[in-house]
N, C-alpha and C positions, 0 to 999 in steps of 0.2 A: 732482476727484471730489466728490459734491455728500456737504455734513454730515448728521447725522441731521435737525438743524434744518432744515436746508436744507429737508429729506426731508416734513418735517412741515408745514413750510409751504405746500410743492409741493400736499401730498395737500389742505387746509385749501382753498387756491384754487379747487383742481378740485369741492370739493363747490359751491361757493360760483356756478361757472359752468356744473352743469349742465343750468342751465332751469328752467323749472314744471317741477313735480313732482306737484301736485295735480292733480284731477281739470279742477276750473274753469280753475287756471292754464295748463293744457295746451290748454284751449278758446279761453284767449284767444288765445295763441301762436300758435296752427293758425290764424286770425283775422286776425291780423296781414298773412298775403300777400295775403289777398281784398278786404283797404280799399282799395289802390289798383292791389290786379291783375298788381306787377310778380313775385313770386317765384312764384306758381300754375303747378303742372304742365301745366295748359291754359291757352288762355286766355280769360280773364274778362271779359264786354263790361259797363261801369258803367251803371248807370242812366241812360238815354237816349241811352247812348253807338253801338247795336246800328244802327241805318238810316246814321251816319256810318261805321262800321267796314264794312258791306258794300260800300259805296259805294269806301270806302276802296279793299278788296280786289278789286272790280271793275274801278276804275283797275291794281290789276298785272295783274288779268288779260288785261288789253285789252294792255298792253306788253310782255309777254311772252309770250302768246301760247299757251297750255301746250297739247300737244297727247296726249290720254291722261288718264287718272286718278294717275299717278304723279307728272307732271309740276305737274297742277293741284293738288295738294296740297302739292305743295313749293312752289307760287306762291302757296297762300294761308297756308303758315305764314311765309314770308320778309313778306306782305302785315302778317300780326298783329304779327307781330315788331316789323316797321317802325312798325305801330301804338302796341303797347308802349313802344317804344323813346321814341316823342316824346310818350304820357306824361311816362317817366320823364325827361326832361329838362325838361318845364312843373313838373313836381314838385321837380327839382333846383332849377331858377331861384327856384319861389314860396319854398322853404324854405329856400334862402339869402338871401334877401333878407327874409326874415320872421328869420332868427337877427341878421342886420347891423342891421336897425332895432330889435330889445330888446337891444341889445347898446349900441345906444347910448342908449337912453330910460331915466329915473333906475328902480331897483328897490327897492323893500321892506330888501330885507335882503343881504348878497355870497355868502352860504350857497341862497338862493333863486335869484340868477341864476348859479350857477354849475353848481347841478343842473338851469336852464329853456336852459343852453347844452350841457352833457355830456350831457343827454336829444335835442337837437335835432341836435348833434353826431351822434350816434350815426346814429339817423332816415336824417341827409345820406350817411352813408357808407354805407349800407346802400340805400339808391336808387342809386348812385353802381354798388356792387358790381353791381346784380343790372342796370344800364345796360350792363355791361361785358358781362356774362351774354350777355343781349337781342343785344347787339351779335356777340357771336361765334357767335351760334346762326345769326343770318342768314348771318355770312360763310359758315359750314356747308352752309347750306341752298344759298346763292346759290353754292357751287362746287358741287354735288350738282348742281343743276337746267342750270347750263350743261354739264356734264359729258354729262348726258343728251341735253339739246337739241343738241350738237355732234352725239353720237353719231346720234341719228337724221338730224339733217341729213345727213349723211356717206353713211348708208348710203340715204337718198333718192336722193344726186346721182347714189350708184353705180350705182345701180338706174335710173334715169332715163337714161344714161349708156351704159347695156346694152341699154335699151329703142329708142334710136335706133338705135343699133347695129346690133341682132337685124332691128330695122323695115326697114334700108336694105339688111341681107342677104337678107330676105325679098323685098323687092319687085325685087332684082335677080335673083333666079331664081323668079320669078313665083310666090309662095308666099307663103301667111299667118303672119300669124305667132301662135304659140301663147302666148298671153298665161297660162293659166291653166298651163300647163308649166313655163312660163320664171321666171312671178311668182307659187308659188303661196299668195304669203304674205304681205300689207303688213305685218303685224306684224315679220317678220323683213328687211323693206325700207323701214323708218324712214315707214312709212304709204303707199307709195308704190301707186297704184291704176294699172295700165297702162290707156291711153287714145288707142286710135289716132288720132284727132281732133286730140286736142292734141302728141302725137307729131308729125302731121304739119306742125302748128304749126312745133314746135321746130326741125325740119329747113329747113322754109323758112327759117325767121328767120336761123337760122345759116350756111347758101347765102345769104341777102340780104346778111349781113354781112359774110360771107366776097368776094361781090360789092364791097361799100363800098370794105373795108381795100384791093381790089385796084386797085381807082379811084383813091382819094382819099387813099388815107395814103400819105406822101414815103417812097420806098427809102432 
């Protein structure tokens, strides 16, 4: 059970750690995530940074392919993210390696370099923290976004699946078949557009194949 001392030095700390308090100190504070972009609730493209980040996020888009407004959004915040993320690692490198070289070059005074190492110290682990952040948001994102993308692929194959089907029932009892019945919704068939054209595509190809395997592949 903690003493009254105890008690008093507890509450003594806590004024001591909890931040600007002034108006200006508050200003700076809030200042702090937007120098280099990593703790901002959105994110923040640096000066001149803004034609490499689109480019950036082009490249995910082109790899993954997002199909929808849901998807594309979740593929350019995994894109920023990513963006983010190797900032914060060019930032971890330069300021580790800028602490190792004053750490070993002579100082003024041991009281000077131990507040220009406990200030940079600090810095390091707080890029480090919001690395970790950056990093789990994507994992977030990137199981959200394949989740989705399965989902629709799945419900494509179904629906494409049903479409040869339905086609090869139709044209065996010489009948059309009702696309706008049957499909009346790509939304609800992972985008899937019926296409007799390309239907009759698919049936070929897979009678050609079904031909092949009956040929040429060993019993």
């Amino acid at each position: 059970m903690s003493t009254p001392a105890q008690i008093a030095a507890n509450q003594a700390n806590a004024k001591l750690s909890t931040g600007a308090t002034s108006d200006a100190g508050k200003k700076i504070v809030s200042q702090n995530s937007i120098k280099h972009g990593l703790c901002a609730k959105v994110h923040i493209a640096l000066p001149g940074e803004q034609s490499a980040l689109e480019e950036h996020v082009e490249g995910y888009i082109q790899a993954y392919a997002p199909v929808g407004l849901p998807e594309r959004d979740l593929v350019r915040n995994i894109a920023e993210n990513h963006f983010r993320l190797q900032r914060a690692h060019a930032l971890e490198h330069a300021l580790f390696t800028q602490i190792m070289l004053e750490q070993s070059a002579s100082v003024d005074s041991a009281s000077s370099e131990d507040e220009t190492w406990a200030e940079k110290t600090r810095e390091l682990k707080n890029i480090t923290l919001q690395a970790g952040r950056i990093q789990r948001a994507i994992e977030k994102s990137t199981a959200a976004l394949n989740a989705m993308q399965a989902a629709r692929k799945a419900a494509y194959a179904k629906a494409e699946a049903e479409a040869i089907l339905l086609t090869q029932l139709a044209h065996a009892k010489g009948q059309a078949v009702d696309a706008e019945k049957d499909f009346p919704s790509p939304q609800l068939c992972g985008g899937f557009v019926y296409s007799l054209p390309e239907i009759a595509r698919l049936i070929g190809r897979a009678a050609r194949l079904a031909e092949a395997n009956a040929r040429f592949t060993a019993a």
